[in-house]
C-alpha positions in Angstrom: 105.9 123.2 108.9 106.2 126.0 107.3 104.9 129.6 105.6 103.2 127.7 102.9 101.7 124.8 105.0 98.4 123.6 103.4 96.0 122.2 104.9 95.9 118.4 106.0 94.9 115.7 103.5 93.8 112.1 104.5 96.3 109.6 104.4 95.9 107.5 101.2 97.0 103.3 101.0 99.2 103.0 97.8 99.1 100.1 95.1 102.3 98.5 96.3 103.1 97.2 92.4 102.2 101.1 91.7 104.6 101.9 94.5 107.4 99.8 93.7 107.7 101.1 90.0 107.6 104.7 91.2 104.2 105.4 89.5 102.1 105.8 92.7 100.9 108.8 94.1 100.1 109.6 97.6 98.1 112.0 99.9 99.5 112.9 103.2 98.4 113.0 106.8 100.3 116.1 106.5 100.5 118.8 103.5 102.8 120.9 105.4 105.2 118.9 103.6 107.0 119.9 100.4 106.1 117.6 97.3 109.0 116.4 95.2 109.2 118.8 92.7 113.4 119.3 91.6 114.2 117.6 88.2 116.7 116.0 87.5 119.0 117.9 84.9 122.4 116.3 83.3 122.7 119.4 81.9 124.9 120.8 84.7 128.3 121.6 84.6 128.6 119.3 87.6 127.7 115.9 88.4 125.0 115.6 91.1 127.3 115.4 94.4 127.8 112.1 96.7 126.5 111.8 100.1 128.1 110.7 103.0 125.8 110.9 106.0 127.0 109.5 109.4 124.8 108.6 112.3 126.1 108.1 115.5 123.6 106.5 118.3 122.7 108.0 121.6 124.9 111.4 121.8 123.9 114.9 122.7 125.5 117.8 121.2 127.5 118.6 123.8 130.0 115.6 123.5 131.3 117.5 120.7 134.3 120.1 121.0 132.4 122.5 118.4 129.7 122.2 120.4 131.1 123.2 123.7 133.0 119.9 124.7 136.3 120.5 126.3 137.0 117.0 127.5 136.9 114.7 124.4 139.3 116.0 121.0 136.9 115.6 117.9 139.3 117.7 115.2 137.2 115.7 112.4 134.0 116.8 113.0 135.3 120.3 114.7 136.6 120.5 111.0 133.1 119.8 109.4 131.9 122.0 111.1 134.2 125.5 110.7 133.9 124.4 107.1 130.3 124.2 106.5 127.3 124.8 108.2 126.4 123.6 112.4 123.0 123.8 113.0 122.6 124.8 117.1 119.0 123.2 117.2 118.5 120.1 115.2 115.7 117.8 116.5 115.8 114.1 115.8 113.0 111.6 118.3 114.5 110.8 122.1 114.3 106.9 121.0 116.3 105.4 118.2 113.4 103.5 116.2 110.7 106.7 115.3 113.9 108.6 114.7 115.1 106.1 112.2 112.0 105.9 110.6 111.4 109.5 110.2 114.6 109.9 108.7 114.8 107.3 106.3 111.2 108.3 105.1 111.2 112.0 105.4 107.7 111.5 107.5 106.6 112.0 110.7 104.9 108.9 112.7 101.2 110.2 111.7 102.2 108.7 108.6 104.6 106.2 109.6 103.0 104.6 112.9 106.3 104.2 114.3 106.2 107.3 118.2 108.5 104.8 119.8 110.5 101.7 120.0 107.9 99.7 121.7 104.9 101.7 119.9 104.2 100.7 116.0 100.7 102.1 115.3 99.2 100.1 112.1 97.9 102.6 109.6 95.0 101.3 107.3 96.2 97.9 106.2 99.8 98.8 106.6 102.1 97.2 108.7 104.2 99.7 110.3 107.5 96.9 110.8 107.2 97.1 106.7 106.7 100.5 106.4 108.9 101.1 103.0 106.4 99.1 101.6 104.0 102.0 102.0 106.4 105.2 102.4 109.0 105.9 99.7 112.9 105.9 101.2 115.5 108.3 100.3 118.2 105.0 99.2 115.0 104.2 97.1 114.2 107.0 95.1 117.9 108.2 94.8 118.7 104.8 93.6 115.8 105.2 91.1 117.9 108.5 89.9 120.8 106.5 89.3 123.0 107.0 92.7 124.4 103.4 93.8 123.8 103.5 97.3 125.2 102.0 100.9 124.5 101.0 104.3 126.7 100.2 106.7 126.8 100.0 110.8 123.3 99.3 112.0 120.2 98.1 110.1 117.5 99.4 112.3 114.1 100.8 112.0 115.0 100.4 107.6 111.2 99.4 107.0 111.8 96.2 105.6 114.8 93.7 105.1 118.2 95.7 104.0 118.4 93.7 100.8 115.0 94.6 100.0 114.0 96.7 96.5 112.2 98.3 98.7 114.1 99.7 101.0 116.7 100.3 98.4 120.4 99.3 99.1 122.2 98.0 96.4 125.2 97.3 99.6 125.4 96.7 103.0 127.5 95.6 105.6 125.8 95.0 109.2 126.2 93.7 113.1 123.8 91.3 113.1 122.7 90.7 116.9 121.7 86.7 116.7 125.3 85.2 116.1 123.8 83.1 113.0 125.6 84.3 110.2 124.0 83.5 106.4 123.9 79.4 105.3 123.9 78.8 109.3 127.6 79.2 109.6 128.0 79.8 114.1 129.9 82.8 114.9 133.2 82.3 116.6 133.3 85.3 118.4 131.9 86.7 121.9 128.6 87.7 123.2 128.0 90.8 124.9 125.7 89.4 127.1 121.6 90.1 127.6 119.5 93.4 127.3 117.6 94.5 130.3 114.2 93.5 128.4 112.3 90.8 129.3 113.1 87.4 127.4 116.0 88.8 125.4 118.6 86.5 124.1 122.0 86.8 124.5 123.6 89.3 122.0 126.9 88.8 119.6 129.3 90.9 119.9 129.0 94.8 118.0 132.0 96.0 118.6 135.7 93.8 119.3 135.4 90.6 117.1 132.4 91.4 115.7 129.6 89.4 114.8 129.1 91.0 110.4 127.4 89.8 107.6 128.6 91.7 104.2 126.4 91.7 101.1 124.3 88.3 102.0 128.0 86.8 103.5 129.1 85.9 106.9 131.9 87.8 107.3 135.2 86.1 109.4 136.4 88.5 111.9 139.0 88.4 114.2 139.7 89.5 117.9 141.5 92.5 116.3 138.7 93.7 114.4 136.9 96.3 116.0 133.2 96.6 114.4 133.2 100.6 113.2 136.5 100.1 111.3 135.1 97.2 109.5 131.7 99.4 108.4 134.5 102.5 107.9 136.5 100.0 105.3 133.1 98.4 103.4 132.0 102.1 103.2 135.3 103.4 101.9 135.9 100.5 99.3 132.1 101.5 97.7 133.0 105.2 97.4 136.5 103.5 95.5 134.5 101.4 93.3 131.5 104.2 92.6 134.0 106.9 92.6 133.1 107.2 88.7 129.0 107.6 89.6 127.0 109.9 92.4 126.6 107.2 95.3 124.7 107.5 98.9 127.2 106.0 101.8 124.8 105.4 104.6 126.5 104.9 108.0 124.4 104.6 111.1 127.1 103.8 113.6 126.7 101.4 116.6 129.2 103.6 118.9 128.4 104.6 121.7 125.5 102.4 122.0 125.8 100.8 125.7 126.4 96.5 124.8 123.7 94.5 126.0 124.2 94.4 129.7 125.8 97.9 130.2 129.0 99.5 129.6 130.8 100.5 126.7 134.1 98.8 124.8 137.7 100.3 124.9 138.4 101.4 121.6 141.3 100.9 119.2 143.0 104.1 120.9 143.8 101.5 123.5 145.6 99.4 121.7 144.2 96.0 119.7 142.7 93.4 120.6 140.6 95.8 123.0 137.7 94.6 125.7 134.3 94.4 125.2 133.7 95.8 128.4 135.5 98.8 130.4 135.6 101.5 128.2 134.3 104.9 128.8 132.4 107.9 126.6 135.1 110.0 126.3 137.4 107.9 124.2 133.9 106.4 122.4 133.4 109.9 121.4 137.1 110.5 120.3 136.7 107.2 118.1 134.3 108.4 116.8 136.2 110.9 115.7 138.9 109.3 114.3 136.2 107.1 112.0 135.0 110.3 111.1 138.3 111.6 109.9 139.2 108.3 108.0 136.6 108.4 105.6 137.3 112.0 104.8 140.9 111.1 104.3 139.4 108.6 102.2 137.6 111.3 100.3 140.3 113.6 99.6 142.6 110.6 98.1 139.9 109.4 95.4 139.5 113.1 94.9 136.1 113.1 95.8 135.5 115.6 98.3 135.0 118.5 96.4 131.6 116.8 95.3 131.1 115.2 98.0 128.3 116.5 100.8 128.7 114.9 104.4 126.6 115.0 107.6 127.3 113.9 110.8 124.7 113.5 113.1 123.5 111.6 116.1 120.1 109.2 116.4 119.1 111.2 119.6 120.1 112.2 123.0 122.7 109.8 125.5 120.4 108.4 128.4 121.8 111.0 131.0 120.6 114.1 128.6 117.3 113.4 127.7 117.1 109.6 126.1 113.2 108.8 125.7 112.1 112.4 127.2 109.3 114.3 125.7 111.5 117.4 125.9 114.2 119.1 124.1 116.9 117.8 125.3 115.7 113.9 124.5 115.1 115.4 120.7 118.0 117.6 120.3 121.1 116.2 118.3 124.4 117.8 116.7 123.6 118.4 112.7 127.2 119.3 110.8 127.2 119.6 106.8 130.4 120.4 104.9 130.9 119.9 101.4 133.1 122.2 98.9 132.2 125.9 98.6 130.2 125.4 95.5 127.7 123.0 97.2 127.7 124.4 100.4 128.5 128.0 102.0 131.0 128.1 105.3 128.9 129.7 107.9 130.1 127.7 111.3 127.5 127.9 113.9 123.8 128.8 112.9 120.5 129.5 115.0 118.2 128.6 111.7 116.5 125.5 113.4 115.8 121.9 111.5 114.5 118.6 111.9 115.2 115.1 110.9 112.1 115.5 108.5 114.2 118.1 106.4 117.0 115.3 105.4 115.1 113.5 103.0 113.7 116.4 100.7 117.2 118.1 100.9 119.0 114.7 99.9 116.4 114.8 96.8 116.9 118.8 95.5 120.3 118.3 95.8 120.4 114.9 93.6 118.1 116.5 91.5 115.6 113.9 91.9 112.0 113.7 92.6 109.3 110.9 93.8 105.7 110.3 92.5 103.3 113.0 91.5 101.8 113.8 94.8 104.0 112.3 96.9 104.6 114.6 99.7 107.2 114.7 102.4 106.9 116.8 105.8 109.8 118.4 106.0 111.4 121.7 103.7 114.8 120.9 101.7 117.7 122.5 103.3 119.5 122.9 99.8 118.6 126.9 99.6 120.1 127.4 102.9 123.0 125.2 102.5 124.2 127.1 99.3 123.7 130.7 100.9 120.7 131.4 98.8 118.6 132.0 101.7 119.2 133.0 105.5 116.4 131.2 106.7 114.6 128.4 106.5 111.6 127.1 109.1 109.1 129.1 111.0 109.2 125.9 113.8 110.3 122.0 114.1 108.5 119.4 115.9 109.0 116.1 117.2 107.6 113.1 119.3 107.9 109.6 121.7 105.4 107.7 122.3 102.0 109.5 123.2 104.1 113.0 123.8 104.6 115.9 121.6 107.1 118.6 121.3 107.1 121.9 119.5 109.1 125.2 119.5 109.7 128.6 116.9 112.9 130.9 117.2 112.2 131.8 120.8 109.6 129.5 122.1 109.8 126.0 123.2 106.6 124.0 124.2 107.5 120.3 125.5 105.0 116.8 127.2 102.1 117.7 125.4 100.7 114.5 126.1 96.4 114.5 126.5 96.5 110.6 126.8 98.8 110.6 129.4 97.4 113.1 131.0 99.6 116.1 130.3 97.5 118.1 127.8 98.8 121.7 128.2 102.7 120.5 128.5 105.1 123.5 129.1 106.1 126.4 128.0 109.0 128.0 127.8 110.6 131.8 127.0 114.0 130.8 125.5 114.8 133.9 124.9 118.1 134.3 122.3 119.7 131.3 124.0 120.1 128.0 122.6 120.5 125.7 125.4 118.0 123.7 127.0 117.9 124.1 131.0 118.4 128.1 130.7 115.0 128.8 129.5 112.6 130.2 131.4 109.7 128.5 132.3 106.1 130.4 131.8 103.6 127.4 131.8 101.8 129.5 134.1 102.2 132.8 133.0 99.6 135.3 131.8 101.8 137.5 130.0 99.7 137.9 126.7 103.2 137.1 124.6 103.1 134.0 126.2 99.8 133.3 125.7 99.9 134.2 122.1 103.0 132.2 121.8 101.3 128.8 123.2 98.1 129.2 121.3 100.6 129.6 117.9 102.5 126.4 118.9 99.0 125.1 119.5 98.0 126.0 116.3 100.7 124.5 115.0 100.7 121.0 116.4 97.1 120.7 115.7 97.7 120.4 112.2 100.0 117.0 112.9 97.1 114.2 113.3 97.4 112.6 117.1 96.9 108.9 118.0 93.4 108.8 118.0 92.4 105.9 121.0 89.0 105.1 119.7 90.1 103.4 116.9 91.0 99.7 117.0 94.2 99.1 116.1 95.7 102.3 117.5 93.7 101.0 121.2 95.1 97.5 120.8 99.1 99.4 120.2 98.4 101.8 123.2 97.4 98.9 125.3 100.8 97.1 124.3 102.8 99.8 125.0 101.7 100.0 128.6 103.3 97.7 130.1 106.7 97.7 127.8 109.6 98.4 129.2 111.4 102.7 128.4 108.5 104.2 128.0 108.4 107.9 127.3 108.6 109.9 130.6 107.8 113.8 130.5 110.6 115.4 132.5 
């Protein structure tokens, strides 16, 4: 993925005993990836900093003021961003699940098995549902290095269960979608209604009254409660408690997620008790916001900001910009990280590109952690960048849904490279200096020899990443699935 790529290794199956006390060591599909190498060293004058990373779900970049947004008011994460660092091209997955995965693991889905919500390829013996079982987390191993760590908001796409030593959250605080709460209390609230899937049952409410299970416990809501403030609270009481220790804070927010059925809620800037239906994205977004600037508020009155690093991200694009494409504008999401000066330098806007793949290694050279001998990761820690130490950081960034492929450098993008769904060559495109998808130019066809040389790079490029290989069984048997399930991955 970058300069010093090596070359690919096999993928190795792990002693799971081995793997669970930290011992194991692991071959990748893909030695492009950095191996955990940072120490840990308490002999800083600092404590290792706190993380706070939010995760909103289905939102583009350009819901966001600092972004381009002149409709919805997001001060908050405007403020992030003037602050600290806004990456311009950041590439998640179009689909929630492989972009979940990927993050949580630091590996792409030739490792993983999970291209798509509706595509979990086994790999060896593993089960891909299960995969922290077989692929460290970054909760895990920073747990393992003595942060307490968080979830809150929504549980998907973890690997295993959220109480699991495997997956590695000492707290959480989640929606839970059935309505049967812990010791088979009922929940007394509403239902959303049914997703547009075949034999889905109705779902409990995410957002007004919501349907919340805390630590192992049912949680009692009321109509009043509104489902992000009561993640926002859980989130800030642990940073209260942990205040005295470095902590992860893990919020994968359900807004603006469509309820089951369509439509989104009104929010509390309507007033309380709100609706479940009726609202629209513009005030989602500016709740959002508000979340946002509650939990730095938080922050700066336990006095931890200073040491505290926070992202804000989203899981991929909203459905009208790009939601399960095989292009950039499915993959590309808003990345914002602001901490103090000392951990990260102000430079606003940036063109150096990322991918979700970078979270997990940067997460670990900041914490001054590290993972089993061996154990490699496929993305490049951001940390050097972050602190100014560098002005660059990846030669390209890559990512995938379903069957499809994407890949681009600085200037050239290459999108729906697809061979088993007929779409081997994909396109090209000359972007140029600009960073917005839909004013590239497209030279698929173009004989120019920088273009050529440019696709047969990229090419070169995305060869080294493993694809699906049909032949073999279990992979055939997942493909065959995935036919006939419902969002599959389109091209354009």
């Amino acid at each position: 993925m970058h300069r010093r790529a090596e070359r690919i290794t096999n993928e190795t199956q792990m002693n799971r005993r081995q793997f669970l006390a930290g011992t194991a060591a692991a071959a990748g599909c893909l030695a492009m990836g950095r191996s955990l190498r940072a120490a840990e060293d308490n002999s800083t004058r600092h404590r290792r900093p706190n993380f706070l990373f939010i995760m909103a779900d289905d939102l583009s970049p350009g819901h966001f003021g600092y972004y381009g947004n002149r409709e919805a008011r997001t001060p908050a994460i405007d403020a992030l961003a003037k602050t600290g660092v806004m990456f311009r091209t950041c590439w998640a997955t179009p689909m929630c699940a492989p972009t979940r995965a990927l993050l949580v693991t630091g590996r792409y889905a030739c490792r993983t098995g999970i291209y798509h919500n509706a595509l979990w390829v086994p790999k060896g013996e593993s089960n891909p549902r299960r995969f922290a079982s077989d692929h460290l987390t970054f909760a895990r191993v920073l747990k393992q290095h003595g942060y307490a760590t968080a979830i809150a908001g929504k549980i998907m796409a973890l690997g295993g269960g959220v109480d699991s030593p495997e997956v590695g959250f000492d707290e959480h605080c989640f929606h839970l979608g059935s309505g049967k709460l812990p010791g088979g209390a009922e929940f007394d609230g509403p239902y959303e209604g049914r997703h547009r899937i075949p034999n889905s049952k109705p779902v409990a409410s995410r957002y007004w009254h919501p349907c919340v299970v805390r630590n192992g416990q049912g949680l009692k809501t009321k109509p009043e409660d509104f489902g992000e403030d009561v993640f926002a609270d859980f989130l800030i009481d642990f940073m209260k408690r942990n205040k005295d220790k470095p902590f992860l804070a893990y919020f994968p927010m359900n807004l603006p997620h469509g309820i089951a059925g369509g439509g989104v809620p009104t929010t509390p800037l309507s007033g309380r008790p709100g609706k479940i239906r009726g609202g629209n994205m513009v005030e989602c977004v500016q709740y959002i916001d508000a979340v946002v600037g509650r939990l730095i508020k938080a922050l700066d009155e336990l006095q931890l900001r200073d040491n505290t690093i926070v992202f804000f991200t989203t899981d991929n694009a909203d459905a009208g910009n790009g939601k399960t494409r095989a292009t950039e504008q499915g993959a590309r999401v808003p990345m914002v990280v602001s901490a103090s000066r000392r951990l990260v330098r102000p430079r606003g806007a940036v063109d150096a590109m990322t991918d979700f793949a970078d979270v997990f290694p940067t997460l670990l050279e900041l914490a001054r952690a590290k993972g089993p001998d061996g154990y490699e990761l496929d993305g490049k820690s951001l940390a050097a960048y972050l602190a100014g130490r560098t002005d660059s950081h990846r030669d390209w960034i890559y990512s995938y849904i379903g069957t499809a492929a994407m890949i681009r450098d600085d200037r050239w993008l290459l999108e729906a490279v697809d061979p088993l769904g007929g779409h081997p060559q994909g396109r090209l495109y000359d972007c140029g200096n600009s960073r917005t998808p839909g004013s590239y130019r497209d030279v698929s066809q173009s004989k120019a020899p920088e273009a050529i040389e440019a696709r047969k790079r990229l090419e070169q490029a995305l060869a080294r990443i493993p694809a699906l290989d049909p032949s073999d069984p279990a992979t055939k048997q997942a493909l065959e699935t995935y036919k006939t399930a419902p969002f599959r991955h389109r091209l354009k």
